[in-house]
Every structure is written in C-alpha cells, then in structure tokens.
VEXDREN-2710 file (C-alpha; in Angstrom, 1 decimal):
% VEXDREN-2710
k/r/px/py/pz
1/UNK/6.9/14.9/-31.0
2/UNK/4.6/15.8/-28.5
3/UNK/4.1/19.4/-27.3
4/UNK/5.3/18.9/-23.8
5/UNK/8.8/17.7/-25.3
6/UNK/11.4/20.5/-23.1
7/UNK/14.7/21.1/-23.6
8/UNK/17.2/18.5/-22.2
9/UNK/19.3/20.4/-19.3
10/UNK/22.8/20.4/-20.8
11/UNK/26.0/20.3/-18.8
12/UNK/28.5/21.5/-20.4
13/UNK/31.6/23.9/-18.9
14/UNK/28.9/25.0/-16.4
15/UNK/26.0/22.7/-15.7
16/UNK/23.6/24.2/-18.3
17/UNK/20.0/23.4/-17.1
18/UNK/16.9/24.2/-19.7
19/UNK/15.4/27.2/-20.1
20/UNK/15.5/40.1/-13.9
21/UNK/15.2/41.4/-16.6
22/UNK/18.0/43.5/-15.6
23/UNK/20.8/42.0/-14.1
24/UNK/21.5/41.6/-10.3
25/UNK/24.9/40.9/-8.2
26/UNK/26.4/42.5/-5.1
27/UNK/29.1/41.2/-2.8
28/UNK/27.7/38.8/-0.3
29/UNK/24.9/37.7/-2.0
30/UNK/21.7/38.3/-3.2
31/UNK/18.7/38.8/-0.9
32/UNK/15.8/35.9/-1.4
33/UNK/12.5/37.2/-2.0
34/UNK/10.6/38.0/0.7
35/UNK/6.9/37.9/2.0
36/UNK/4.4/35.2/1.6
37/UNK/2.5/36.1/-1.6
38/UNK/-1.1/34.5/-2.4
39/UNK/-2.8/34.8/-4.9
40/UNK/-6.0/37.0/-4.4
41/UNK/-9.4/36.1/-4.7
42/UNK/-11.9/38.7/-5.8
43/UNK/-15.7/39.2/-4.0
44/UNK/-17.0/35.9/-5.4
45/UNK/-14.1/33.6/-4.5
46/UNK/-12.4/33.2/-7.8
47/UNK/-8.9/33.3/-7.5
48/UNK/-7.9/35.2/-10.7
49/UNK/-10.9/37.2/-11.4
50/UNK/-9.9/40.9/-13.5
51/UNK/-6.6/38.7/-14.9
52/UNK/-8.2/36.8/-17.8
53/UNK/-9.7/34.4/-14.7
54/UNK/-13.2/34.5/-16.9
55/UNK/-12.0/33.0/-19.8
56/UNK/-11.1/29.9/-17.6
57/UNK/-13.3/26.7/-17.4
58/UNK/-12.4/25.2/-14.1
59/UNK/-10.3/21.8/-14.3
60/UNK/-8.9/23.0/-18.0
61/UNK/-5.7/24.4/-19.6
62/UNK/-5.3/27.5/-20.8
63/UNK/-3.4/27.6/-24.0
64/UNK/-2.4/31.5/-24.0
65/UNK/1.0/32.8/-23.7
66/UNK/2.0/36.4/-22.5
67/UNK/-1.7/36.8/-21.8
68/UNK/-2.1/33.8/-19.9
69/UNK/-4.2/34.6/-16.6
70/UNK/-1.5/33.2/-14.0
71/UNK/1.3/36.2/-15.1
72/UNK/-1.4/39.1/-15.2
73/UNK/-0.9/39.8/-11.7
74/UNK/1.6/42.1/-10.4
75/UNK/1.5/40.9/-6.8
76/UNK/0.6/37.2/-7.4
77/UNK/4.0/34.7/-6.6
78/UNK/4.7/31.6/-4.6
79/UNK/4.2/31.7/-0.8
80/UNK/7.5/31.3/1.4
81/UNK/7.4/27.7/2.7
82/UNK/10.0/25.7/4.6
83/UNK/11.2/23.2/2.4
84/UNK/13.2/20.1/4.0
85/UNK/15.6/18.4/2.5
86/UNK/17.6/15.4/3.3
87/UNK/21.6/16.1/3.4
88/UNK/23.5/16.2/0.4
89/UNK/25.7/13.1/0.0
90/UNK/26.7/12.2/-3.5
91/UNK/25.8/8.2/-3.6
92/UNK/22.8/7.0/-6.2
93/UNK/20.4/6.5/-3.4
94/UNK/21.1/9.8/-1.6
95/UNK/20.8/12.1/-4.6
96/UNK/17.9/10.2/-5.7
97/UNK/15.9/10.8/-2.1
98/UNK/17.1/14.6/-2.1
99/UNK/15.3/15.0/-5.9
100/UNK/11.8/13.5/-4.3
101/UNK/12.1/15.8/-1.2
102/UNK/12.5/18.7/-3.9
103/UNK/9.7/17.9/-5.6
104/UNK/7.5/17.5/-2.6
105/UNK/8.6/20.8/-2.1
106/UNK/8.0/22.6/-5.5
107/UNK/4.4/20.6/-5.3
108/UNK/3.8/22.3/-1.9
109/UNK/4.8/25.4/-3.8
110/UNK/3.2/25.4/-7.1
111/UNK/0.2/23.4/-6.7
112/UNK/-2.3/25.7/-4.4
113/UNK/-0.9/28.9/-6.5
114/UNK/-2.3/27.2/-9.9
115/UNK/-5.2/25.2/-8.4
116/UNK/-6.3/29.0/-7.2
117/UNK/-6.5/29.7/-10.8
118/UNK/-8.8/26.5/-11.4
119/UNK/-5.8/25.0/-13.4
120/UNK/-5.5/21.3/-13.4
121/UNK/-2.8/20.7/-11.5
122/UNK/-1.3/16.8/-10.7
123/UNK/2.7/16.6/-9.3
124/UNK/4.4/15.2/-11.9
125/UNK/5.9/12.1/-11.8
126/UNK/9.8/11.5/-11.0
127/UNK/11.8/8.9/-12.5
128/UNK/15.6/7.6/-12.4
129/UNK/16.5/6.2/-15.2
130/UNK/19.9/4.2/-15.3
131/UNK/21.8/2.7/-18.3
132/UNK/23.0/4.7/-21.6
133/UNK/19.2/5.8/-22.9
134/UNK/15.5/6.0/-21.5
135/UNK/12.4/6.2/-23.5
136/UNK/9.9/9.0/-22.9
137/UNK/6.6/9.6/-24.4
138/UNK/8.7/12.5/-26.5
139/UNK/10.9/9.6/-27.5
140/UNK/14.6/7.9/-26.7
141/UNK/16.5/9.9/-24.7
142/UNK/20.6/9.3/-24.3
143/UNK/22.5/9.7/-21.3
144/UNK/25.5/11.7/-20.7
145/UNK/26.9/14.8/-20.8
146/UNK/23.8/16.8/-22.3
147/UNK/21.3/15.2/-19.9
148/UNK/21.4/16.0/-16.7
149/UNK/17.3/16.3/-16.3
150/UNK/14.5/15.6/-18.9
151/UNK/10.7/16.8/-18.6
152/UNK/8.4/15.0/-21.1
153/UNK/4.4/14.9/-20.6
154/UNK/3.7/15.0/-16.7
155/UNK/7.2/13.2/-16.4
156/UNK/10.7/14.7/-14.4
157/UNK/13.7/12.6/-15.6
158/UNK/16.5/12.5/-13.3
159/UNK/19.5/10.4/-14.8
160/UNK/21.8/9.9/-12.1
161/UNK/25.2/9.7/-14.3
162/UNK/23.9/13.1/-16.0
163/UNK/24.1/14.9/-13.0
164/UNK/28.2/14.8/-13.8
165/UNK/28.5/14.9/-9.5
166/UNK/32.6/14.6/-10.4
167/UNK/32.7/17.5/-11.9
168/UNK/30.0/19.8/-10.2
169/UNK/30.5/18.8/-6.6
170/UNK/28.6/18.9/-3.9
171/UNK/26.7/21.7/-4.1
172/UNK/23.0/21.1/-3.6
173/UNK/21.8/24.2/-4.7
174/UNK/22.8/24.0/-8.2
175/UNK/20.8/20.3/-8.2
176/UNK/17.9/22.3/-6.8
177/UNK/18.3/25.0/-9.8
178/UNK/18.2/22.5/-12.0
179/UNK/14.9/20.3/-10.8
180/UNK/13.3/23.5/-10.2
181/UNK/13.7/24.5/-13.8
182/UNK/12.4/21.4/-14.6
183/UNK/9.7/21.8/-12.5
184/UNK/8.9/25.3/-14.3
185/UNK/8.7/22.9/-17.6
186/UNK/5.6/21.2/-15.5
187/UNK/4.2/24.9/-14.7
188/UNK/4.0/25.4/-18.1
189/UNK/2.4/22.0/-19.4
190/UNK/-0.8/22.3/-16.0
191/UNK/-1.2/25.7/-17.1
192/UNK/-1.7/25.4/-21.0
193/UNK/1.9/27.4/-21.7
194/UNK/3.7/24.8/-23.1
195/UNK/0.6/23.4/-25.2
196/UNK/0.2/27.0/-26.8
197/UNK/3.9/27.5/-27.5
198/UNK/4.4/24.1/-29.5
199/UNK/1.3/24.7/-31.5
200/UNK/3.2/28.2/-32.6
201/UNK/6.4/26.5/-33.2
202/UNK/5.0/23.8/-35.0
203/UNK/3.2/26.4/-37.1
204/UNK/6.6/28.5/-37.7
205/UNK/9.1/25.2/-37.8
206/UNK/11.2/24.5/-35.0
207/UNK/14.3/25.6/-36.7
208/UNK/13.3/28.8/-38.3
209/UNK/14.1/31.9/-36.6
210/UNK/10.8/32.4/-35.1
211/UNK/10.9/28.6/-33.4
212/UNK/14.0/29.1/-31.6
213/UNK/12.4/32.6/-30.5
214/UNK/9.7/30.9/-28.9
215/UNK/11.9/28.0/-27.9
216/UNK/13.9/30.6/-25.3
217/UNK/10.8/32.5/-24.4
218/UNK/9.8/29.2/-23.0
219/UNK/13.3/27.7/-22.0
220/UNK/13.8/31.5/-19.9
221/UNK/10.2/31.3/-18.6
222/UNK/11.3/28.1/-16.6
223/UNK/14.6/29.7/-15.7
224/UNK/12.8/32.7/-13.9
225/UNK/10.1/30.0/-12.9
226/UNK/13.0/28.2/-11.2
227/UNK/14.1/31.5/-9.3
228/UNK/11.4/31.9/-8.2
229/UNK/10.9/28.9/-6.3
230/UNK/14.2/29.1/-4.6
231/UNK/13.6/32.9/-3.4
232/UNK/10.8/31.8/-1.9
233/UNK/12.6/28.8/0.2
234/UNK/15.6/30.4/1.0
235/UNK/16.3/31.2/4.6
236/UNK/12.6/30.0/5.9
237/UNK/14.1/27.6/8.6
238/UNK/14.0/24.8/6.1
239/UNK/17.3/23.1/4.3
240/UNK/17.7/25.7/2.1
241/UNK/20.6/28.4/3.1
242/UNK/22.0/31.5/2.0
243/UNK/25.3/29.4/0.9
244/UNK/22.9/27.0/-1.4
245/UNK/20.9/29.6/-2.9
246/UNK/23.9/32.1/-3.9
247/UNK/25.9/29.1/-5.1
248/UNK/22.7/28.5/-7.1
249/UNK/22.7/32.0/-8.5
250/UNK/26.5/32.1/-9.4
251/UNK/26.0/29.5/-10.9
252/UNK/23.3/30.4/-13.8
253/UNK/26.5/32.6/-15.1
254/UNK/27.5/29.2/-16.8
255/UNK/24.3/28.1/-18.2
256/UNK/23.0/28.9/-21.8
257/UNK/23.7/29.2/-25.7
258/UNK/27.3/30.8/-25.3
259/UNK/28.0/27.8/-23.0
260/UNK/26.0/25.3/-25.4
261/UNK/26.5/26.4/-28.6
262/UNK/22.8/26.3/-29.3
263/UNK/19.9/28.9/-30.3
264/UNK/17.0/27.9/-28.2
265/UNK/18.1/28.7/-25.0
266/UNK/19.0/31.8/-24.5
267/UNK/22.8/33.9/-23.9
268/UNK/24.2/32.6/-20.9
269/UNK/23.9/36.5/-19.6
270/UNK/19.7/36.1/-20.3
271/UNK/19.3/32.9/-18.7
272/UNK/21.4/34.2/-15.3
273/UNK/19.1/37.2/-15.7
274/UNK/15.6/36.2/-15.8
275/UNK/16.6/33.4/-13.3
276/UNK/17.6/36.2/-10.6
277/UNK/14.5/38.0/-11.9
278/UNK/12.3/35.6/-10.4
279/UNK/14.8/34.6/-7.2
280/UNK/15.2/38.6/-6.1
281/UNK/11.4/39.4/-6.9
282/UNK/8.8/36.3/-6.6
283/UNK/6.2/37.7/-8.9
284/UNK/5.1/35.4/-11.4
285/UNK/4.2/38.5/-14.0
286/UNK/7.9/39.1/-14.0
287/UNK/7.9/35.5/-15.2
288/UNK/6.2/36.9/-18.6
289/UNK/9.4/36.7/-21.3
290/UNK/6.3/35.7/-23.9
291/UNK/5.5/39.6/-24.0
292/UNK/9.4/40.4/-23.3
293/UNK/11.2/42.4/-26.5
294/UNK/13.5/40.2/-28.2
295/UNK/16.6/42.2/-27.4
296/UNK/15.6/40.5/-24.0
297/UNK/15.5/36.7/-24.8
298/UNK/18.1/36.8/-27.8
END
C-alpha cells in the first residue's frame, strides 16, 4: 500500500466524500470567503520565509504535519479566481468535461500558492474509469456505491456510475465538493502531508486507535482543503453561484462516519465543520486539524 492511498469518497444516504472548527449556518446562506489572499514573500523573495520556509529544499516535499510550512501562516489562502465551468448535464461525456474544467480550476488555484513555497507541484492526472473495478497503483479498486472518487499517487479517479447522478441529482456543487476534496488529497501528497502521515500510521497500524486518528486528521484536512477552494470561487463572475456553493455546504451535513459507519473519517458533524471552516475563512492555517485536539476530529 503506498502512502498516497486516500480514502475512497463514499456515498451512502448523503454522498459521503473523503476526508470551522466551530460550526456555521444562517438562513440564506453562508457568505464565501472573500479577498484575494497570496502568499507573502519576505525581503529576499522566498515565499514562506519565518513559517518553517528554511527548512525547505526547493523542488522537495516536506514530510511534516501540523508544523508543515504551508499552514504556519495566518493570512496565507487561495486567491479568488473565476473558475469556468461547462453546464451541468448529467450524460457520461458532460459530467466527465465538467470534472476536467474543475481541475483546471483547482490547478489554477493550488498550484502558484504551493510552488510559492518551492513545493513540487505537477496537476494531477484525471481518469474515468468505466466497468465494475479499476487498478491504481494503491491497488484494485471496485465500483459502486462506495466510490464515487478515488486519489492514488498523482492520480484523481472519477468513476462515472459512482457518482450515483439518480439519486443525487443535478446539483453541480456537491460534484465540485467532492473533486475538490479529492484535490485536497493531491495538496497533501505535492506538499509532503500525506507522505508524513502514512509513515506515522504505518508505525502505529492502520487499525489501532491512533491510525484512525491520523486517518481523520488527514481525511478532515482535505474536507477544509475542499472548502476552501470553493469560498474562494464562489460569486467571482465565473460558474460558480451562491445556489451551487450553499447546496455544497448543506450538503457536508450527510457526509462522514455516522453516515458510513466507519472510524477514519470523521462525525458527519466534524466533517460539515471543518469543510465550512475553510469555505467561510480561506486561510490554509485554519486547515491545520494535525495540531487540532481530538475532541475536534473524533
């Protein structure tokens, strides 16, 4: 098992995707974060410097987890960019071309805030796999109602009959939830985050108690990871409305361990929390549920 194997996005009674702290509601929505945030630079012109930036060789990971350089910042998130998208429409070929304008997207996003940190950033590579099973570097993967997305090694799986379109509808913002958690699963692998977490877990066992505490600190990482992105889309000009992004956080209500019946996800309450965490806020040290208490990633 490699150490970029993720989570498989469950759906289940409520589309359970993978992986602010307090938790955030109001009647007509939520407000999107706002303002175009960089990250700084200091005098020299490394971006990072005074957050752990000199422990960094330039082009390599960083295998730290709550005192990783890219969630030392208070003020560092994603900048607001106008993401396109083509309309929703529920046939194979149409979902599939609405998942590569998302990721185009998310790259526009993510990759200049972690190449500032010298990080070796690449877009990950997006695949739709048909039939019953696909094979992944972090091995066979089956299709149906417990995969509805798959992130393995530099690699976004997008199984078109996983998606459960039937039952979900259309509602594009929920798909976008759920590729941008994906896409959080990537964050972590270019950073060194989800290298340093599977060297713990393999050290503690998957299974033990202490595994399936790191297992959500990572799984609720790319949930707020995930909010993030879409607070930072929201209501720029682009394809992304107010109607899409608080369907979107309705929906992570339904997602989690209550809803699964598993450990390593997180309560369905902490997985709609950090999630708004990063949607309402868009600061990446918010992100940090490695140095959260437990009582906050149970």
């Amino acid at each position: 098992m490699a150490f970029t194997l993720s989570a498989v996005a469950v759906l289940l009674a409520g589309l359970v995707v993978f992986v602010v702290v307090n938790r955030f509601g109001g009647d007509g929505g939520p407000n999107g974060a706002s303002g175009s945030v960089a990250v700084p630079t200091s005098a020299n012109g490394n971006a990072g410097a005074g957050a752990g930036g000199s422990r960094a060789v330039p082009g390599e990971k960083i295998l730290e987890l709550a005192d990783h350089p890219i969630l030392q910042n208070p003020d560092a998130g994603l900048p607001n960019i106008v993401c396109r998208l083509p309309p929703w429409q529920r046939d194979q070929a149409s979902v599939e071309a609405f998942f590569r304008a998302a990721v185009l997207c998310l790259n526009q996003a993510w990759g200049p805030f972690l190449q500032a940190y010298h990080l070796p950033f690449a877009p990950p590579v997006l695949h739709f796999p048909n039939g019953t099973s696909f094979v992944t570097a972090c091995g066979t993967i089956a299709v149906g109602v417990a995969t509805a997305a798959y992130y393995c090694d530099d690699n976004l799986y997008v199984p078109y009959r996983g998606l459960q379109i039937d039952q979900y509808g259309d509602n594009p913002g929920v798909y976008l939830a759920l590729i941008a958690h994906e896409y959080g699963h990537h964050v972590q692998e270019v950073a060194g985050i989800m290298d340093a977490v599977w060297q713990r877990i393999y050290q503690v066992g998957q299974n033990t108690p202490a595994g399936l505490d790191l297992s959500r600190r990572k799984e609720l990482q790319a949930q707020c990871f995930s909010g993030m992105f879409l607070g930072a889309v929201v209501d720029r000009g682009g394809s992304v409305t107010r109607a899409m992004y608080e369907k979107a956080w309705r929906d992570q209500d339904t997602r989690g361990d209550n809803t699964s019946g598993s450990h390593d996800h997180g309560t369905n309450a902490h997985y709609a929390q950090w999630w708004r965490t990063g949607a309402q806020y868009n600061r990446i040290a918010k992100c940090n549920t490695f140095a959260a208490p437990a009582s906050e990633v149970s």
